[in-house]
C-alpha positions in Angstrom: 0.0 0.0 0.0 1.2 3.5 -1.0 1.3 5.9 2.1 3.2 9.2 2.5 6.1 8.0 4.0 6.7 5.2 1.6 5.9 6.9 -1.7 9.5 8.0 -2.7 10.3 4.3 -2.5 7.3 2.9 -4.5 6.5 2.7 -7.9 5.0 5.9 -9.6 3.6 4.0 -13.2 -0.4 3.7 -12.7 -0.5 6.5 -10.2 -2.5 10.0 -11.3 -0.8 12.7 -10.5 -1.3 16.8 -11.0 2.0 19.3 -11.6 1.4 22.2 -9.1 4.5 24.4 -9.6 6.6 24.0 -12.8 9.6 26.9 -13.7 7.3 26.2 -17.3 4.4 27.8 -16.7 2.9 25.7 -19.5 3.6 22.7 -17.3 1.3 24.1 -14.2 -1.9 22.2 -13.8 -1.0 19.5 -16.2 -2.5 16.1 -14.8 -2.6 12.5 -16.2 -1.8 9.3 -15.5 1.8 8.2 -15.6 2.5 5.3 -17.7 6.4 5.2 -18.2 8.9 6.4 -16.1 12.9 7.1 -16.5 15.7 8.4 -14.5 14.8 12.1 -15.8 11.1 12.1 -16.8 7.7 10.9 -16.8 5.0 9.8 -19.2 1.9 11.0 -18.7 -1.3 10.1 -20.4 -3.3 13.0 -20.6 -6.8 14.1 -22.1 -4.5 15.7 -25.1 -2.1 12.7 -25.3 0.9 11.9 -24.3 3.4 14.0 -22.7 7.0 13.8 -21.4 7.9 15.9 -18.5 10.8 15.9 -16.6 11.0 15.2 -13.1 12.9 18.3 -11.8 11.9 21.5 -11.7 8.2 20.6 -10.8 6.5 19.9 -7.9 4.0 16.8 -8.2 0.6 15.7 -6.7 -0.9 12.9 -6.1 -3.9 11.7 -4.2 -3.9 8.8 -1.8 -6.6 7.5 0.6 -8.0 11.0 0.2 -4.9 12.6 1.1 -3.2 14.9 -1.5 0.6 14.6 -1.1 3.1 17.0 -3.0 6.9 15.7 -3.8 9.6 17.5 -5.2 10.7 16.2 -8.4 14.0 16.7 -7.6 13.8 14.5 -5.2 12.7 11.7 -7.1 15.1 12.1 -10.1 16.5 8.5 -9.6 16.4 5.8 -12.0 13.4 3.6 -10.6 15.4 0.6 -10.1 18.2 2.3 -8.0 14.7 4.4 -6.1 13.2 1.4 -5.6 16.3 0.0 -3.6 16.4 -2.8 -6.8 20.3 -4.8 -6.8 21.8 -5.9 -9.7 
């Protein structure tokens, strides 16, 4: 189960999620569903198709047991094996 204290180390594909502060002010307000992710970015399926945004520089919702929680993309700019605490 995805709380707020184990979000950074859980798996963001299949998660909706809303951008509330970009430095691209085309970026604000953008929300979707994120169906790929890489060390840099996210893919997010939106109502105007798909979109690649990168991680940094934006500040992310998402909404869990009715709980919005905001993370710092900077934060997260891992590769999602190495976030995820995956060994090789």
């Amino acid at each position: 189960m995805i709380t707020e204290d184990n979000i950074y180390q859980h798996e963001f594909i299949g998660l909706e999620t809303q951008i509330i502060h970009s430095s691209n002010p085309q970026f604000i307000g953008l929300n979707g569903i994120i169906t790929n992710e890489t060390k840099s970015m996210f893919t997010l399926n939106t109502r105007k198709g798909t979109k690649l945004i990168p991680k940094a520089d934006n500040q992310w919702k998402f909404s869990l047991q009715n709980k919005d929680i905001t993370i710092d993309g900077g934060k997260i700019e891992k590769r999602p094996f190495d976030r995820l605490g995956g060994k090789a």
